[in-house]
C-alpha positions in Angstrom: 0.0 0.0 0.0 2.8 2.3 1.4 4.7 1.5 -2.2 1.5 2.4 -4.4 1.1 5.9 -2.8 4.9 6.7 -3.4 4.5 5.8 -7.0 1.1 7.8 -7.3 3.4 10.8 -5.8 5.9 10.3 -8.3 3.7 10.1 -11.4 1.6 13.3 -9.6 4.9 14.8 -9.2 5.8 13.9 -12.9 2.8 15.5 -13.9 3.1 18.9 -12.2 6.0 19.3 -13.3 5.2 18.6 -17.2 2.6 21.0 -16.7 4.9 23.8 -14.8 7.2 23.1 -17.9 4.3 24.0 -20.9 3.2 26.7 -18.9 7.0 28.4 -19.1 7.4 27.3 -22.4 3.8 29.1 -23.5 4.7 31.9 -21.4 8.0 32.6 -23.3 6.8 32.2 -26.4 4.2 34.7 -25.8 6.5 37.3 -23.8 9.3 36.8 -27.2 6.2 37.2 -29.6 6.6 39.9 -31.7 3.5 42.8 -31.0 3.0 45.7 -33.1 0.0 48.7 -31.4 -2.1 49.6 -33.9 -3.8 53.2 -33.5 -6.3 54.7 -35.8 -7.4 58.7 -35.5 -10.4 60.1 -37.6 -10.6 64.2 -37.4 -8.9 67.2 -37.4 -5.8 67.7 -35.5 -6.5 68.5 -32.3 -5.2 68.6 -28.3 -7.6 64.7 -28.2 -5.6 63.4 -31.2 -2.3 64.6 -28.9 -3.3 62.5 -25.9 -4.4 59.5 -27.5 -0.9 59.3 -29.6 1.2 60.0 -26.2 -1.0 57.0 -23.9 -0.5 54.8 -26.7 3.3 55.5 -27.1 3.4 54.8 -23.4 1.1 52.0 -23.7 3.8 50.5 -26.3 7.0 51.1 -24.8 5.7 49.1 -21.7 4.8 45.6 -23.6 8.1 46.7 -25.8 6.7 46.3 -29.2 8.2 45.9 -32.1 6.7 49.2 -33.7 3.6 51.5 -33.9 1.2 51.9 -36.4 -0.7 55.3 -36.5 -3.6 55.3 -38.6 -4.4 58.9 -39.9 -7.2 60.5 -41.7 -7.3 64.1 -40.8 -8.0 67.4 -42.7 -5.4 69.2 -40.8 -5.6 71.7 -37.6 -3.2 73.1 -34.9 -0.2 73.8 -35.7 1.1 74.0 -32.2 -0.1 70.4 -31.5 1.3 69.2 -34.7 4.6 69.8 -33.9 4.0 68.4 -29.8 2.9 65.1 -32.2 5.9 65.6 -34.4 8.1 65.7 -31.3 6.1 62.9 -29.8 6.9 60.1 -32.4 10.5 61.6 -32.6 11.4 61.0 -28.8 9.4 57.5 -28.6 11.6 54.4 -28.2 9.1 52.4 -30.2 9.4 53.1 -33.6 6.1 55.0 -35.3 4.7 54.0 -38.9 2.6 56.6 -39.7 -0.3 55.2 -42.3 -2.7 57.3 -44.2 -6.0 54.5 -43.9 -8.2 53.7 -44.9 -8.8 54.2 -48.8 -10.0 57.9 -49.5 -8.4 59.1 -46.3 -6.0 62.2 -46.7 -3.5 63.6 -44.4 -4.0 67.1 -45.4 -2.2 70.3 -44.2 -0.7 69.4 -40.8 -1.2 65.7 -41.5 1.4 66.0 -44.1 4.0 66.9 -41.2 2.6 64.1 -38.6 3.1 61.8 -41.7 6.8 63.1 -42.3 7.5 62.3 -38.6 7.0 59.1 -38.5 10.1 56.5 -38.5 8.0 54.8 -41.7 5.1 56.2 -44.0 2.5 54.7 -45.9 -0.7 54.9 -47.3 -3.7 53.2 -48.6 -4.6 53.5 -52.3 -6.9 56.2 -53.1 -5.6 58.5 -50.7 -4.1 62.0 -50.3 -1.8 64.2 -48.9 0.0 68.0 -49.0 -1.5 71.4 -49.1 0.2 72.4 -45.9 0.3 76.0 -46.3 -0.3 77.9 -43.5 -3.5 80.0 -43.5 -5.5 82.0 -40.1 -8.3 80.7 -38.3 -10.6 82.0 -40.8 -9.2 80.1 -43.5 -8.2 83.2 -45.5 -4.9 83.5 -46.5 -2.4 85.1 -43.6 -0.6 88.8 -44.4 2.8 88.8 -46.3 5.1 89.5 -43.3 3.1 86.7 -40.9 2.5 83.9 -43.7 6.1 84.4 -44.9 7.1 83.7 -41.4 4.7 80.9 -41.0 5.2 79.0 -44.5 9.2 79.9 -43.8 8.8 77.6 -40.6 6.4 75.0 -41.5 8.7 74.5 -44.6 12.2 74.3 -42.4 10.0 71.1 -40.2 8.8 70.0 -43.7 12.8 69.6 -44.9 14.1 68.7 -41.8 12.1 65.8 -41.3 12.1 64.8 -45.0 15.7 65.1 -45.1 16.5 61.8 -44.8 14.0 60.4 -47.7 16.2 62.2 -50.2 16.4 65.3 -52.2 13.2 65.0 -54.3 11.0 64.6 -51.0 12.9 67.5 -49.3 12.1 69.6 -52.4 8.0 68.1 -52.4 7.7 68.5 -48.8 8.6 72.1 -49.5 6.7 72.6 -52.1 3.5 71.2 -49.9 3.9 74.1 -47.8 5.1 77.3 -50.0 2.8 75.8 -53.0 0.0 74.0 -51.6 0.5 71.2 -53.1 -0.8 67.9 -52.9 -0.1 64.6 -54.1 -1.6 60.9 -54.5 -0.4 58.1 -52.7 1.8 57.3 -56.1 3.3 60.0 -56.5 4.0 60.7 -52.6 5.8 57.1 -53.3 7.6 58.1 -56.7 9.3 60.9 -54.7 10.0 58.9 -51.8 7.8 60.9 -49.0 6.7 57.5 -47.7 7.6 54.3 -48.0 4.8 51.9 -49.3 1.7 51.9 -50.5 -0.7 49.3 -48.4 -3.9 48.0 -48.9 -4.8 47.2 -45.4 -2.6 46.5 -42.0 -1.2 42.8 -43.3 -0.1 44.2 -45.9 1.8 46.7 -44.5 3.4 44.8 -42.2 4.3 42.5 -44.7 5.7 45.1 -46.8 7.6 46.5 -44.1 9.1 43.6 -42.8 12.9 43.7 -42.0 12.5 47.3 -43.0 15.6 49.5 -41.1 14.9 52.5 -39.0 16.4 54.6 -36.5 15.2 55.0 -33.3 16.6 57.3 -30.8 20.0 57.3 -32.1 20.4 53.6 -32.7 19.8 51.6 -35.9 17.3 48.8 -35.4 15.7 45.8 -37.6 12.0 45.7 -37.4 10.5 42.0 -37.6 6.9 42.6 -38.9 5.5 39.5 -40.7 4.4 37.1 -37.9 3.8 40.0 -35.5 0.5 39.7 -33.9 -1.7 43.0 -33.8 -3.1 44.8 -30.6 -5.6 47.3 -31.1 -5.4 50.6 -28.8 -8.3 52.4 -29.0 -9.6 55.9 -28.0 -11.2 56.3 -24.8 -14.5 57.7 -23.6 -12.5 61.3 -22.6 -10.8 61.4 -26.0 -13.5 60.4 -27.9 -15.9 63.1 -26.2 -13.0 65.9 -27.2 -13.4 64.5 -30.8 -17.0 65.3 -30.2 -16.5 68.7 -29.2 -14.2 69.4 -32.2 -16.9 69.4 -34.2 -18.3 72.9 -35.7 -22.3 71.6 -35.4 -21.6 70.6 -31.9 -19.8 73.5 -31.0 -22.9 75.9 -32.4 -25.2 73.6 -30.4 -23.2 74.2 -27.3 -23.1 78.0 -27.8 -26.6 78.6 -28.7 -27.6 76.3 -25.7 -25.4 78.2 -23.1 -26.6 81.8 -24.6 -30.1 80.7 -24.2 -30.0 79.3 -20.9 -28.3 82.6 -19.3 -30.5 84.8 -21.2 -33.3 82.6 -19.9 -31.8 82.5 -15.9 -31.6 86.8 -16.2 -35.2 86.9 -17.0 -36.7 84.4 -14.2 -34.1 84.0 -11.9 -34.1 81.7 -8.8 -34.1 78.3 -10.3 -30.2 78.2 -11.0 -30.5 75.2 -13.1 -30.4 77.3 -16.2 -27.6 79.1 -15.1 -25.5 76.3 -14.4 -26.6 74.8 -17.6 -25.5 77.7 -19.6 -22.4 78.4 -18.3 -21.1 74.7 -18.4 -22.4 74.8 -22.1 -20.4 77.7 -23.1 -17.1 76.5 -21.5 -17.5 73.4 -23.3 -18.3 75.8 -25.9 -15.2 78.0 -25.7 -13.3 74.7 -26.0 -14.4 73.7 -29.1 -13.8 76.8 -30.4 -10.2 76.7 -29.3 -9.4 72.9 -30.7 -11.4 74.4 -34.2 -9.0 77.4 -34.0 -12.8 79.3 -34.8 -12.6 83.1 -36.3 -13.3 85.2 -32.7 -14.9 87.8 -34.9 -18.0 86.5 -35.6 -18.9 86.3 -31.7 -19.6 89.8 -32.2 -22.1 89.3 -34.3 -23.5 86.9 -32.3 -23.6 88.8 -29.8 -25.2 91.8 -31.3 -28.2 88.7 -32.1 -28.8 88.4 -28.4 -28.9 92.0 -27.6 -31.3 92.4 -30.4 -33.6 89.7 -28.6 -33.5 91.3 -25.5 -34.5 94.7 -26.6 -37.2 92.9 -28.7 -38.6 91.7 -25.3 -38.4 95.0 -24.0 -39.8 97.4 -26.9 -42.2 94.8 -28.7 -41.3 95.7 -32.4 -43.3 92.9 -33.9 -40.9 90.9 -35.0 -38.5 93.2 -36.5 -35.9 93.4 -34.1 -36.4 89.2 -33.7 -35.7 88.9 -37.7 -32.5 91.2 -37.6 -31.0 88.9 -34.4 -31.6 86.0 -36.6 -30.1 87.1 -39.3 -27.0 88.2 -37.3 -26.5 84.8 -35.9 -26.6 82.8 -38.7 -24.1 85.7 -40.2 -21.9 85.6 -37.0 -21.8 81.8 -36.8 -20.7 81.3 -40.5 -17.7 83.4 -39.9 -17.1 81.6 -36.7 -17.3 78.5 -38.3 -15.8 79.7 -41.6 -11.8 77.5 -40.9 -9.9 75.5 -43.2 -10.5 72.4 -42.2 -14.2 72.1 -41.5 -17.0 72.9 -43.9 -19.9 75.3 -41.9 -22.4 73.8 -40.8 -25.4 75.7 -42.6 -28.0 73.0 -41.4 -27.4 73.3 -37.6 -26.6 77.1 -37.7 -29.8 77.5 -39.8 -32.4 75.3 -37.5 -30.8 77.0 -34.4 -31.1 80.3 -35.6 -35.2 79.4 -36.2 -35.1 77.6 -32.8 -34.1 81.0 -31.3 -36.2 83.5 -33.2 -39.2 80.8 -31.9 -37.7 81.1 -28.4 -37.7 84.6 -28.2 -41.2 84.9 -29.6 -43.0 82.5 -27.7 -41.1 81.1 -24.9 -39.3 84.3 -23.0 -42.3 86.5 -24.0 -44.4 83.9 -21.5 -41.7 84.1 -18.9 -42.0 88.1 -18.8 -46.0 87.8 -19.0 -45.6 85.6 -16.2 -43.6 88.0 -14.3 -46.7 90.7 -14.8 -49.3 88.5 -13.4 -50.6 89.3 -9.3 -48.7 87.4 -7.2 -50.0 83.8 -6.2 -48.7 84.1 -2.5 -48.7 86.8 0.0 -51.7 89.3 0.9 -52.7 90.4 -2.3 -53.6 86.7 -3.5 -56.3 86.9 -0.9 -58.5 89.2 -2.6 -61.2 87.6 -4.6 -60.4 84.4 -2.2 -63.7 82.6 -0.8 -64.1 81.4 2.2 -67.3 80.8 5.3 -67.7 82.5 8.7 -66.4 81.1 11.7 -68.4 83.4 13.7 -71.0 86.1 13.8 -69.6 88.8 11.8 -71.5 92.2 13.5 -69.5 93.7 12.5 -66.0 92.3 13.3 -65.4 88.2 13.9 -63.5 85.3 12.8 -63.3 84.2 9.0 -62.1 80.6 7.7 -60.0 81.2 4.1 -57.5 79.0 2.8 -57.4 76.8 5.9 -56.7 79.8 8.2 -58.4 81.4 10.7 -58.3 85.2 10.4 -59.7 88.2 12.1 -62.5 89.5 9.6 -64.6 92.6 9.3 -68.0 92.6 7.3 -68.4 95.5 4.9 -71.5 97.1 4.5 -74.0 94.6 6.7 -74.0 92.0 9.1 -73.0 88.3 8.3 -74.0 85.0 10.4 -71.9 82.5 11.5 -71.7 79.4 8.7 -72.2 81.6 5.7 -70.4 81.9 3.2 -67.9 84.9 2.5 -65.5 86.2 -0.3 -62.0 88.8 0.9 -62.5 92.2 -0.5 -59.3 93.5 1.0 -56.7 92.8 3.7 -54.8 95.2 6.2 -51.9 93.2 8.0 -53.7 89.8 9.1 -57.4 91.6 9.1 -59.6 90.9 6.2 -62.4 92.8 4.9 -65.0 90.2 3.3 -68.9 90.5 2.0 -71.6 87.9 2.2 -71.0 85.7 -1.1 -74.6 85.9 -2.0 -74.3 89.5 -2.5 
C-alpha cells in the first residue's frame, strides 16, 4: 500500500511538473512574440488626437513592441499640437509607422507633417496628402510678413524631417507648404515621402518587414511579418474631445449656453439654467479653441442676443427678432468659416429658427408671467372665498385657505356658517362680503 502511494506521488509529481514546464514554455513564447500597437485617428488635428498618440506610445513602450502603427485621416488643424505630435513620435523608443487609412483618407495640411515624422510612411490606395500651407483661423490667406514667417517655418519642419527620404521629398515637402501642393499616394511614393503603399494592415506589415529605422540614435531591424496586432483604442475622454471638435456641436453648445443665461436673467431663482448655460459655453469655448474658430463673428452673435433682449423689451413685432436672426446665422458662418471644416449651414440655420421661436414664444411667456398678481402673499387673498367662523357684527373670525383670520364685514351683518368672499386685507385683518351678494 505504502509502495503504491509513493508511486502515485511520483507520477503526480511527474505530472506537475510537465505541466509547470508547458506553462514556461507558453509563457516565453508569448513574452518573445513579436506585438506591433495599432492606432487609428479620424478628425482634425487637435489637443484629443495629442493625448491618445502620447497613452498609446506609453502603452507600447511598456509591452516593448516591435513598432507603432498610426492610422491617420485628418483634414489638418493646430499647428502647435502638430509639432507636440511631431516631437512625440520623434522622442518615442518604439518606432512610429505613420499610415494614411483607410482608402479615401487624406493627411491634409498638418497631416502631411505628422506623416513626415513618423520612422516609416505609408498609405492606402486612393488616398491624399499635402496642401500644408499655412493659413488664419478664418481660413483666409495670412498677411505677407506673418504667412512668410509661417510658411518659412512650416517648410524648415517639412525639410528637416524629410531630409532623410532624399532630395526629391525635401524639395515636395517644401513645395506642400510654399505651393499647396498635394499629391496621391503614387506620386508621394515616386518621390520617396513615404515608404509603401498598403492596402490594409497585413499588408503593410508585410511590406515592411525587415525594413531598417532609427530610433533614438540607434539603428534597429523591425521583424513585422508574424507580428501579432493589438488594437489601442480611443477612450471615452478622448472620444468626447473629438465630439466637441466638431463645428455643429460647437454651435449647439453655444446657442444652448446663450439661451440658458439669457433665460436665468429673465426668471431667476431656479439656478438650473444658469448652471446649464455656463457649463455649455465652457465646453463651448473649448471647441472653439481645438477648431482654431474666427473670434470675430462672436460679435455678431452677440449683437443677435442683444437684439432679442431689446425685442422683449420694446415689442417691435418681430422686426428686431428677424434682424437677431439674421446676425446669428451671419456671426456663426464666420465663426465656423476654418480650413478644415465645412460650416455647418443646417445646424446654424435650425438653431437660428429655434431661437427667433424662443424669443417669440417662450421668453415672451416668462415676462407675462412675471406681470401676473402674485400667487402668494396678501394680495392673493383678494377675490379668495371662504365661510364665517363666527357672527360677523360687525368684526369676527373668517375661515380662508385653511386659516383662521380676524374679519370685518363690509356694508351689513354676516352669520356664523355663511359663506364669504375677501374684499381687502390690512396686516392679518380681512375685509370680506356675504358671497350671496
Amino acid at each position: 500500500m505504502i509502495t503504491l502511494l509513493v508511486r502515485l506521488q511520483k507520477r503526480l509529481l511527474w505530472l506537475l511538473l510537465a505541466m509547470l514546464l508547458l506553462v514556461s514554455s507558453g509563457t516565453v513564447q508569448a513574452q518573445s512574440g513579436q506585438k506591433v500597437v495599432f492606432m487609428q485617428y479620424e478628425g482634425a488635428v487637435t489637443p484629443a488626437m495629442l493625448t491618445y498618440l502620447q497613452r498609446g506610445l506609453v502603452f507600447a513602450e511598456g509591452m516593448q513592441a516591435e513598432a507603432v502603427i498610426f492610422a491617420i485621416d485628418t483634414p489638418g488643424g493646430s499647428v502647435d499640437i502638430t509639432r507636440q505630435i511631431s516631437q512625440a513620435m520623434q522622442q518615442s523608443t518604439v518606432p512610429v509607422i505613420v499610415y494614411v487609412y483607410p482608402a479615401r483618407a487624406w493627411a491634409a495640411s498638418a497631416g502631411t507633417i505628422i506623416t513626415l515624422s513618423g520612422n516609416l510612411a505609408a498609405m492606402a490606395p486612393e488616398t491624399f496628402i499635402g496642401a500644408a500651407s499655412p493659413v488664419s483661423s478664418s481660413g483666409a490667406d495670412l498677411p505677407d510678413t506673418a504667412k512668410h514667417k509661417e510658411e518659412e517655418a512650416l517648410a524648415a519642419l517639412a525639410r528637416s524631417l524629410a531630409e532623410r527620404r532624399g532630395a526629391a521629398a525635401v524639395a515636395w515637402a517644401a513645395e506642400t507648404v510654399l505651393s499647396a501642393q498635394a499629391s496621391t499616394a503614387e506620386e508621394a511614393l515616386a518621390v520617396g515621402a513615404i515608404d509603401v503603399i498598403a492596402r490594409d494592415v497585413p499588408d503593410l506589415l508585410s511590406q515592411l518587414d525587415q525594413a531598417v529605422v532609427v530610433v533614438q540614435g540607434q539603428t534597429r531591424t523591425l521583424h513585422l511579418a508574424d507580428a501579432g496586432v493589438e488594437t489601442f483604442s480611443v477612450n471615452w475622454i478622448e472620444k468626447m474631445l473629438r465630439v466637441l471638435s466638431n463645428p455643429a456641436v460647437a454651435a449647439i453648445l453655444l446657442t444652448l449656453g446663450l439661451n440658458a443665461i439669457l433665460y436665468e436673467l429673465s426668471a431667476p431663482g431656479g439656478y438650473v439654467a444658469g448652471g446649464v448655460g455656463v457649463i455649455s459655453l465652457i465646453l463651448a469655448f473649448y471647441s472653439l479653441g481645438t477648431l482654431e474658430a474666427n473670434y470675430a463673428g462672436l460679435a455678431f452673435i452677440a449683437v443677435a442676443f442683444i437684439l432679442f433682449i431689446v425685442e422683449l423689451k420694446a415689442h417691435t413685432g418681430g422686426i428686431l427678432t428677424a434682424a437677431g436672426v439674421g446676425a446669428f446665422v451671419l456671426g456663426s458662418a464666420i465663426l465656423f468659416n476654418t480650413p478644415f471644416f465645412a460650416v455647418p449651414w443646417a445646424t446654424i440655420i435650425g438653431l437660428a429658427l429655434a431661437m427667433g421661436l424662443f424669443v417669440a414664444l417662450g421668453l415672451t411667456a416668462v415676462l407675462r408671467t412675471q406681470k401676473k398678481p402674485p400667487v402668494w402673499g396678501g394680495e392673493s387673498l383678494t377675490g379668495r372665498q371662504g365661510q364665517a367662523h363666527s357672527d360677523l357684527d360687525p368684526e369676527g373670525m373668517v375661515y380662508v385657505m385653511g386659516e383662521l383670520w380676524g374679519a370685518t364685514a363690509v356694508d351689513e351683518t354676516i352669520a356664523s356658517g355663511e359663506a364669504v368672499v375677501v374684499v381687502g386685507r390690512q396686516g392679518n385683518h380681512l375685509s370680506v362680503r356675504r358671497l350671496s351678494s
